[in-house]
C-alpha positions as CSV (number, residue, x, y, z in Angstrom):
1,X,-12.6,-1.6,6.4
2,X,-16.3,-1.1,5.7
3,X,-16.5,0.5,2.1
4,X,-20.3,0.4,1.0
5,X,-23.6,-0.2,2.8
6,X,-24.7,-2.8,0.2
7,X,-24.2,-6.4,0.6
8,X,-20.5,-6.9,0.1
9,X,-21.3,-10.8,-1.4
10,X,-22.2,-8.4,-4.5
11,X,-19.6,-6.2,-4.9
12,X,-16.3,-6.6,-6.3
13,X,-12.7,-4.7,-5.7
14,X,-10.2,-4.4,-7.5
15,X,-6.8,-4.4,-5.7
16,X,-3.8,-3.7,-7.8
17,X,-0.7,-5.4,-6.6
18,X,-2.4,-8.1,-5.1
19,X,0.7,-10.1,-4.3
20,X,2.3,-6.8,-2.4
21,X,2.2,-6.8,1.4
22,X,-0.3,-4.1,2.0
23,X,-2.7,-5.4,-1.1
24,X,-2.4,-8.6,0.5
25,X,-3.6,-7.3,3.8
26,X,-6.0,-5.1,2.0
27,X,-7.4,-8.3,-0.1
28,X,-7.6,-10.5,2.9
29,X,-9.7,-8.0,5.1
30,X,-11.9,-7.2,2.0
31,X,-12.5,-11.2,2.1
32,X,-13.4,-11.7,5.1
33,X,-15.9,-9.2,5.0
34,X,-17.3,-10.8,2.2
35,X,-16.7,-8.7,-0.8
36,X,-15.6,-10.3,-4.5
37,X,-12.0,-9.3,-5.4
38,X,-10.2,-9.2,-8.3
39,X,-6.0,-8.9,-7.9
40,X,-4.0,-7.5,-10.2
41,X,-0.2,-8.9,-10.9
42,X,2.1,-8.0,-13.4
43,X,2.5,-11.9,-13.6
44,X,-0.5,-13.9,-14.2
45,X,1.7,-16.8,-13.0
46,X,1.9,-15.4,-9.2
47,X,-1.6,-16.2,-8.3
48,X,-1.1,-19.5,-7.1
49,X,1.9,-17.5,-4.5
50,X,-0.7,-15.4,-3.4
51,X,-3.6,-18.2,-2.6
52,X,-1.0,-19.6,-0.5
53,X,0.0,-16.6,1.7
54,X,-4.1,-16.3,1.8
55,X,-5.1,-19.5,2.7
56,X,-4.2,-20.1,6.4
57,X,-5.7,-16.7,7.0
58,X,-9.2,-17.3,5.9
59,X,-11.8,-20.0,5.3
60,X,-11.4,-22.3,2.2
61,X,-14.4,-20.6,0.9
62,X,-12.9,-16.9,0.8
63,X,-10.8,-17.6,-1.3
64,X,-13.6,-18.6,-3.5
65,X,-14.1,-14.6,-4.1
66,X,-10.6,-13.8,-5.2
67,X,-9.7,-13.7,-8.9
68,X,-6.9,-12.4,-10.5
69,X,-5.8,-10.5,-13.9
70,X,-2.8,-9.2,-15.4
71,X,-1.8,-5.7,-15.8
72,X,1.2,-3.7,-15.8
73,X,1.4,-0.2,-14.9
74,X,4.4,0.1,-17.6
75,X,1.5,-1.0,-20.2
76,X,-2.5,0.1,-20.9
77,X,-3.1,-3.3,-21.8
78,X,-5.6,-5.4,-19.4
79,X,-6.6,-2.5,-17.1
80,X,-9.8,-2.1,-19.1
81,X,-10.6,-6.2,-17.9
82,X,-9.4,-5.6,-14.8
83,X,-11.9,-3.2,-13.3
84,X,-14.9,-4.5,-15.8
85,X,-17.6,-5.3,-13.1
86,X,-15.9,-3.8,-10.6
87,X,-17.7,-1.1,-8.0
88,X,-14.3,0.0,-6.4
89,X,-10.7,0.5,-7.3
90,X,-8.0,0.3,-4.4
91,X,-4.5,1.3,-5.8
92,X,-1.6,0.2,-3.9
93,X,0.5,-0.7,-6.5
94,X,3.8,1.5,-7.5
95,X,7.4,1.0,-7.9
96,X,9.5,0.5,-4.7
97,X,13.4,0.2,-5.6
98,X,15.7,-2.2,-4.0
99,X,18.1,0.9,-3.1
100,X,19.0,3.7,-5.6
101,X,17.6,3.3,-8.3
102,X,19.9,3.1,-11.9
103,X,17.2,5.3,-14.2
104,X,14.5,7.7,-11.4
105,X,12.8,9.2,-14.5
106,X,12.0,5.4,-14.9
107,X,10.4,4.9,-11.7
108,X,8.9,8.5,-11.6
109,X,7.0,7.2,-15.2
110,X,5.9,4.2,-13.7
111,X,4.5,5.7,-10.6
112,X,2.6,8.4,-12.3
113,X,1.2,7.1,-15.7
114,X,1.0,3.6,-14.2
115,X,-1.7,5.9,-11.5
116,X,-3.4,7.2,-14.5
117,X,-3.7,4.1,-16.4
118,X,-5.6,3.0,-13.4
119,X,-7.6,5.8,-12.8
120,X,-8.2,6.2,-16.5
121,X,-9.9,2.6,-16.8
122,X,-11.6,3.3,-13.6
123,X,-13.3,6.4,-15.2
124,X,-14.0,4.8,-18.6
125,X,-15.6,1.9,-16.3
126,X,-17.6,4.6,-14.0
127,X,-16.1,3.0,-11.1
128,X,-17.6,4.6,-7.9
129,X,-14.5,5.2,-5.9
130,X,-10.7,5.2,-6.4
131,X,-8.5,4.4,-3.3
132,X,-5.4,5.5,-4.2
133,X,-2.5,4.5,-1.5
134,X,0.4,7.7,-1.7
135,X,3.3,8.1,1.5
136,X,4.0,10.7,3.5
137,X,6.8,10.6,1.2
138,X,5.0,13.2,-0.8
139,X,4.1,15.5,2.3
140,X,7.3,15.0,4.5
141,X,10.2,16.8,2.5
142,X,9.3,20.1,1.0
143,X,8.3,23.4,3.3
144,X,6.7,21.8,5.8
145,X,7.2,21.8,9.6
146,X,5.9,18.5,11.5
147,X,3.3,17.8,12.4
148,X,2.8,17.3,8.7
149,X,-0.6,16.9,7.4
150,X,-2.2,16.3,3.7
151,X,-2.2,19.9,2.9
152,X,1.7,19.5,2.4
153,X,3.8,18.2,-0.1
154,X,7.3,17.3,-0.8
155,X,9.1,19.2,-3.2
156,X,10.8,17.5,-6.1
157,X,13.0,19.7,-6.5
158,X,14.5,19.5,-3.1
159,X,17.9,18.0,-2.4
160,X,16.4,15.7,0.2
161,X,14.2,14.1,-2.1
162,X,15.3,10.8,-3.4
163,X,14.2,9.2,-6.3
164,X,11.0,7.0,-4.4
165,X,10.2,10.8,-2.6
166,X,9.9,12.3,-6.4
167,X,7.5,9.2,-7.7
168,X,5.3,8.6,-5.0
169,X,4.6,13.0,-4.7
170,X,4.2,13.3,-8.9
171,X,2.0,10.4,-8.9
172,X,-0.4,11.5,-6.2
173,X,-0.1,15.6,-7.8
174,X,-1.0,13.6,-11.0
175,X,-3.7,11.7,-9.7
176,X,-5.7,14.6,-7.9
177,X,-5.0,16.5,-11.5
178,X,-7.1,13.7,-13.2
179,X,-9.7,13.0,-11.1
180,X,-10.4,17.0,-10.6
181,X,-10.9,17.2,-14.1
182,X,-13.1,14.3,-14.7
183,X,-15.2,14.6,-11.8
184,X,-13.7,11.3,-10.1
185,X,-14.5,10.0,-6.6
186,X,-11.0,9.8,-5.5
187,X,-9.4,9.1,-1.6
188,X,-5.7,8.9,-0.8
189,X,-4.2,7.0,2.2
190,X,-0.6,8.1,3.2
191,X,0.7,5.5,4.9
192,X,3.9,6.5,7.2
193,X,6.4,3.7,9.2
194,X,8.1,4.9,12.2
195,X,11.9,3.2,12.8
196,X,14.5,3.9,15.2
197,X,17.2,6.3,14.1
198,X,19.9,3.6,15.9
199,X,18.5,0.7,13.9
200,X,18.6,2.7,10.6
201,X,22.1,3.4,11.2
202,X,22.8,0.1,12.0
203,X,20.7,-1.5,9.0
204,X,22.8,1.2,6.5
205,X,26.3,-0.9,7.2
206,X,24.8,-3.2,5.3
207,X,21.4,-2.3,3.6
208,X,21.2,0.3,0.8
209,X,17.8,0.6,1.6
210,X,18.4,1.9,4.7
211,X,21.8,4.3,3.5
212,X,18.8,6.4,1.5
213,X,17.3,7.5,4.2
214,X,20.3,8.3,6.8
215,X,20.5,11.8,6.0
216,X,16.6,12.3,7.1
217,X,17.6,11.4,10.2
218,X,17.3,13.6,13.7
219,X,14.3,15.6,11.2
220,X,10.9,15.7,13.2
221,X,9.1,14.2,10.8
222,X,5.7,13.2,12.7
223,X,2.4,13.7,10.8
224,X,-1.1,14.2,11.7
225,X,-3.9,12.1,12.0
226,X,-6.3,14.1,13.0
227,X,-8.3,14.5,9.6
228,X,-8.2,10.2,9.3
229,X,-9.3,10.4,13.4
230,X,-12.3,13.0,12.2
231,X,-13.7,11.1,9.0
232,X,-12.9,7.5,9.2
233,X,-12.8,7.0,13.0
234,X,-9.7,5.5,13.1
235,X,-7.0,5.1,15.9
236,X,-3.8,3.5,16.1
237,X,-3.4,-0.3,17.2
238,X,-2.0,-0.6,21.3
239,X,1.8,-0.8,20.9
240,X,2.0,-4.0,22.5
241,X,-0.4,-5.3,20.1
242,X,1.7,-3.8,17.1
243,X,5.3,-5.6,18.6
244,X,3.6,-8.9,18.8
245,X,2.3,-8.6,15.1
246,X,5.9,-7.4,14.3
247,X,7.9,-10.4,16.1
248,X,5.2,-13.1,14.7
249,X,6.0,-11.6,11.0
250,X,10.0,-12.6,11.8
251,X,9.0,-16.0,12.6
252,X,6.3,-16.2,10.0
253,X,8.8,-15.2,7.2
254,X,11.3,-17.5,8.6
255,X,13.8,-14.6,9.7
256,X,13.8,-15.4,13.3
257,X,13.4,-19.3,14.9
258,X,10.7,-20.0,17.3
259,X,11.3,-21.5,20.4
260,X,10.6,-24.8,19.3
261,X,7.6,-27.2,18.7
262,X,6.4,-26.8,22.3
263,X,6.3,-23.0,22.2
264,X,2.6,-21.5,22.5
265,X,2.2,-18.4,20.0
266,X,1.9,-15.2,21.7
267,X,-1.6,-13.6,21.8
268,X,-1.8,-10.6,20.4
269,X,-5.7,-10.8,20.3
270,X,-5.8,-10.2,16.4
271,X,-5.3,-12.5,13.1
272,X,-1.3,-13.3,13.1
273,X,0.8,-10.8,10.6
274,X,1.9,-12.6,7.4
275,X,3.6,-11.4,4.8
């Protein structure tokens, strides 16, 4: 992640969600490059959980550069202080429901005015650039035939689209709405997961998570990467090198036991996953 060609030890970012898994990723890779960032939480009160995931991932003195503010997407208030000083905005924060959600015109509102609250304050603050992080949620499930790419959408309308589907395609269609009419530098990552069909199956006997999603299932729902391949340069991690950061986030997170005290960490010849 290289986002400007000044010195980084001057710029700030503003992650929203900071205590999330990709924000946290995001955050730490900003770091260790050297740029100021600011983290957003719904709970000012969380900081001290995020320093901790942070700090055996980066030198003492990183985390000298990360600061924190409370916002909510549910509320305008704080957003204004949060990207004060700022020269970026990376928005990865948005609802995700523990299963089916009780009220989706709930999570649809948060997702999409929660967006605009962000890239409202952004504008007011003449941020340079908003990184707004969508799905392929909201390309995968309307007309489309794989390989999908970011001229598609999902259709909200559609039977197959569930509640998450709906938020994360009206918050992106919102999004592009406001920064087209306010002139706003604006980029959107759609970030896409690829998991067995046997292992969703088997995850939906107990998981309602997982029972969401069954009846996407045998669809071809690949996308293309060619237009992130042609403008940032980028290309996926080896497999090998993505199972290894998989099986060291089990054991990091405590869901699967190492071998013991005498077992040697497997190399994956990058920074250990955390989460």
């Amino acid at each position: 992640m290289n986002i400007a060609h000044d010195d980084p030890r001057n710029i700030t970012v503003l992650v929203t969600g900071v205590s999330g898994f990709l924000a946290g990723h995001t955050a730490l890779q900003l770091l260790k490059q050297g740029y100021r960032v600011r983290g957003s939480l719904r709970r000012i009160g969380k900081r001290d959980d995020v320093r901790d995931q942070l700090r055996s991932h980066i030198h003492p003195a990183g985390l000298d550069k990360l600061s924190f503010v409370e916002a909510d997407l549910n509320s305008d208030a704080g957003w204004d202080a949060a990207v004060e000083g700022c020269r970026f905005v990376i928005h990865t924060a948005s609802p995700f429901p523990p299963g089916y959600p009780e009220n989706e015109d709930a999570l649809i509102r948060t997702a999409r005015d929660g967006a605009l609250r962000v890239l409202r304050a952004a504008h007011r603050a003449s941020i340079k650039r908003v990184v707004l992080t969508s799905s392929i949620a909201a390309t995968n499930h309307g007309d489309g035939q794989a390989p999908f790419t970011e001229e598609n959408w999902t259709d909200p309308k559609s039977p197959r689209s569930t509640p998450y589907y709906k938020s994360k395609t009206l918050a992106e269609r919102a999004a592009w709405a406001f920064a087209r009419e306010v002139d706003l530098d604006l980029a959107v990552i759609m970030p896409s997961d690829d998991v067995p069909d046997e292992l969703v199956r088997t995850m939906a006997q107990t998981n309602s998570d997982a029972r969401i999603i069954v009846h996407e299932l045998g669809r071809d729902l690949n996308v293309s990467a060619a237009k992130a391949q042609r403008v940032l340069k980028w290309h996926s991690r080896p497999e090998e090198e993505c199972i290894c950061a998989s099986a060291q986030s089990l054991i990091d997170l405590g869901l699967v036991p190492a071998l013991g005290e005498a077992a040697v960490p497997v190399d994956c010849g990058h920074d250990q996953a955390w989460a």
